[in-house]
N, C-alpha and C positions, 0 to 999 in steps of 0.2 A: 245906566240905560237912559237914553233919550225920552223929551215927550213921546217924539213920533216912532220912535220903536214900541212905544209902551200900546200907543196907540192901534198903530199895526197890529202888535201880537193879539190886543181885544178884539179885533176887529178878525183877524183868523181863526180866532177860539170859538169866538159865535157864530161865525160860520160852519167849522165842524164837529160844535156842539148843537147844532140846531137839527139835525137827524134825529139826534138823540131824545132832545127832548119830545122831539115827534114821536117816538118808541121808546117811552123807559124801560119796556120789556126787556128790551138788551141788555139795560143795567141789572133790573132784575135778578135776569138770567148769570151774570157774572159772579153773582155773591153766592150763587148757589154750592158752586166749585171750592171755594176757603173754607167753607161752610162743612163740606164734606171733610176736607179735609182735617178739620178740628172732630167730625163725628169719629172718624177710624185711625186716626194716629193721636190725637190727646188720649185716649185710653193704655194706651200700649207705653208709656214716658211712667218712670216712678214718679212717687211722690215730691221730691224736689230735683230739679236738671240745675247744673250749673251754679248751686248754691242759692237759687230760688225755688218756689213750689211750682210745680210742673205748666200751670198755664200762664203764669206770669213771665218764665221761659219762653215757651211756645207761642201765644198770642201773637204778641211784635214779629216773631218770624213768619207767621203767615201773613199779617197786611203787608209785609215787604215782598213777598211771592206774588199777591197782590197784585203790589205794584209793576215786581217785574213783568209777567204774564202779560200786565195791561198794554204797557207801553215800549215791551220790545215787538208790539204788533204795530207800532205806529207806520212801519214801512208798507205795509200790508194797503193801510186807506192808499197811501200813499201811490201804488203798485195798480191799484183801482182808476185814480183819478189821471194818472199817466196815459191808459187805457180808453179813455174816456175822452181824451183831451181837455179835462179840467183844469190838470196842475200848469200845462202851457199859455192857460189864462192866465194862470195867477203869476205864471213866470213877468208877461208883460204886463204886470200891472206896477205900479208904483211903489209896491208893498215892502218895507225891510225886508233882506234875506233871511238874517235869522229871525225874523218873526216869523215867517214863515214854520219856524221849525220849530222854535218855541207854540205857538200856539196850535200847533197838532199836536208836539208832546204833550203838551196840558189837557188838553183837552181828552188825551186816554187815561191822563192823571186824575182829572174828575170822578171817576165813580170810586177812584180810592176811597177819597173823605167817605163816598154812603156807603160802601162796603165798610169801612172801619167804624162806622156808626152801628152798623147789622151786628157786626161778629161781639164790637164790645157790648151789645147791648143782650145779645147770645151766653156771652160766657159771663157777664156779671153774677144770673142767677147760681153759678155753678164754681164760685169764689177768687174769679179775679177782681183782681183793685184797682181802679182808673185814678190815674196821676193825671188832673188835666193840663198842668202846664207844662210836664213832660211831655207827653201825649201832643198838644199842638205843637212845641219847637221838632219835635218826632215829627208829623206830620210836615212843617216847611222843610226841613233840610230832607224827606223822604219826596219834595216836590222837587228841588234842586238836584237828587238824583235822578229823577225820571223824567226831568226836561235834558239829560245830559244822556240815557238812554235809549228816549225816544227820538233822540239825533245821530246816535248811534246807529238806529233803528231806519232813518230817513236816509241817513249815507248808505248802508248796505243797500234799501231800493231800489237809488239810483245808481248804482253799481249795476246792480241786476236788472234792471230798466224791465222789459216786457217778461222775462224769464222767470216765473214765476215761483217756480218748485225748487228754482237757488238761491231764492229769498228765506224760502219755510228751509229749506232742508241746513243751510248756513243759523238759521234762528235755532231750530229744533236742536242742533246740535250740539250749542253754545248754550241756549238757555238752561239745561240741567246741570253738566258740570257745575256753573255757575251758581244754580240753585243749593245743589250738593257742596258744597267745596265752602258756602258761605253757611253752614250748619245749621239753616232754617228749620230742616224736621228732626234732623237725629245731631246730640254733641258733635264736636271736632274733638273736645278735649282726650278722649282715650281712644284713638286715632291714631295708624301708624307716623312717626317723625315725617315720613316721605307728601304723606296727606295734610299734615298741617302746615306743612314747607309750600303746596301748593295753597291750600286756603290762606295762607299770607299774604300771595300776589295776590287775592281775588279783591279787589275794592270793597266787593258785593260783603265781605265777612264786615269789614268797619264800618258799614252802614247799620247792621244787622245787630252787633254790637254796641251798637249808639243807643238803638230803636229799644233794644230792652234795657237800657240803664233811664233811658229817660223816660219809657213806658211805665218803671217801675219807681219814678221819681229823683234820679241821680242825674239831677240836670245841671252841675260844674263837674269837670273829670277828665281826663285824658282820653277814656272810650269816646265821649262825645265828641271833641275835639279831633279824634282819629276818623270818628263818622260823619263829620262837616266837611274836615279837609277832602277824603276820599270823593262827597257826593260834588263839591266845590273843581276838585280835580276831572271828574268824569262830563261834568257840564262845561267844562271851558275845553274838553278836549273833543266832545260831541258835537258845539258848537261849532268850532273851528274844522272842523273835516266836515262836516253837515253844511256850512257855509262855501268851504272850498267848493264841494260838489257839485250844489245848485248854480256853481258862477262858473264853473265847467260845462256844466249841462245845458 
């Protein structure tokens, strides 16, 4: 990546993290929903999932729901500022294209890291185990997937340009399968043959599978390596249709 891309992309993320910081309410409000989520389904999981003890399972797959939630709304600002005639500023301005996308996906990437801050600091009292070096490499390669779906996220907008409700209704439809299919709240493992044939194609499962091996401190391995290359694949492929788009548009 160039100086001046690098540059670019700071220079887009401060911009549309500068709302935010004006209302951390929003963020807030964001953690609230994981939150819940660990309140009414970490109950109902036995004692251990998957060959660990149930929130050491569980955890990692919720800041990956997280993530997703966050940053497959990335088209959503996007859908706004179109509306607005904001994004046609930014179109004529000098700015890298994919910075452009990169620093809108990051920046719905952002409240990740403080959500994952809330929830592990939520369930420690209640016996999970923080791996920090898992934990951070977890964390970048769960950033290099949600810069590659929140471009995913930017190409569907501009697909959909003022059309609003085929933006949500295309996301809503996509975002659960996906959530499902990558075994975030309930196993895959005792899952009909037909269901794990599909949660193989899902990317979304080897990220997921990274996030609790390295969550839980199994940071050399094949799973990781499965959930680098997956989020590495999804970002050069978001990228590249997210770039095509804007230079169509």
């Amino acid at each position: 990546m160039s100086t001046t891309m690098v540059t670019d992309t700071v220079t887009v993320f401060s911009r549309e993290l500068r709302p935010v910081l004006r209302n951390p309410f929003s963020v807030i409000f964001t953690i609230v929903q994981p939150l819940f989520f660990l309140a009414l389904f970490a109950p109902l999981l036995p004692d251990a999932v998957g060959g660990r003890p149930a929130l050491q399972w569980f955890v990692p797959g919720i800041i990956v729901m997280s993530c997703l939630f966050g940053t497959s709304t990335t088209g959503a600002n996007l859908l706004l500022d179109m509306q607005t005639g904001s994004h046609e500023r930014m179109l004529v301005s000098p700015l890298s294209r994919p910075a452009l996308i990169i620093g809108r996906a990051l920046k719905e990437a952002a409240p990740m890291f403080v959500q994952t801050a809330f929830i592990i600091a939520a369930t420690i009292p209640f016996g999970f185990r923080l791996h920090f070096v898992g934990a951070l490499i977890g964390l970048l390669i769960l950033a290099v997937f949600c810069v590659g779906l929140g471009a995913l996220s930017y190409t569907l907008a501009l697909a959909c340009k003022s059309q609003d409700w085929m933006f949500w209704a295309v996301q809503q439809t996509l975002l659960f399968p996906l959530l499902l299919l990558a075994g975030m709240l309930l196993p895959i493992d005792g899952a009909p043959g037909w269901l794990r044939f599909l949660s193989r194609l899902n990317p979304l499962s080897y990220v997921v599978d990274a996030e609790r091996a390295l969550f839980n401190g199994d940071i050399v391995s094949a799973t990781v390596g499965g959930g680098l290359l997956a989020a590495v694949v999804v970002a050069v492929l978001g990228l590249f249709l997210g770039t095509r788009a804007i230079r169509r548009a």
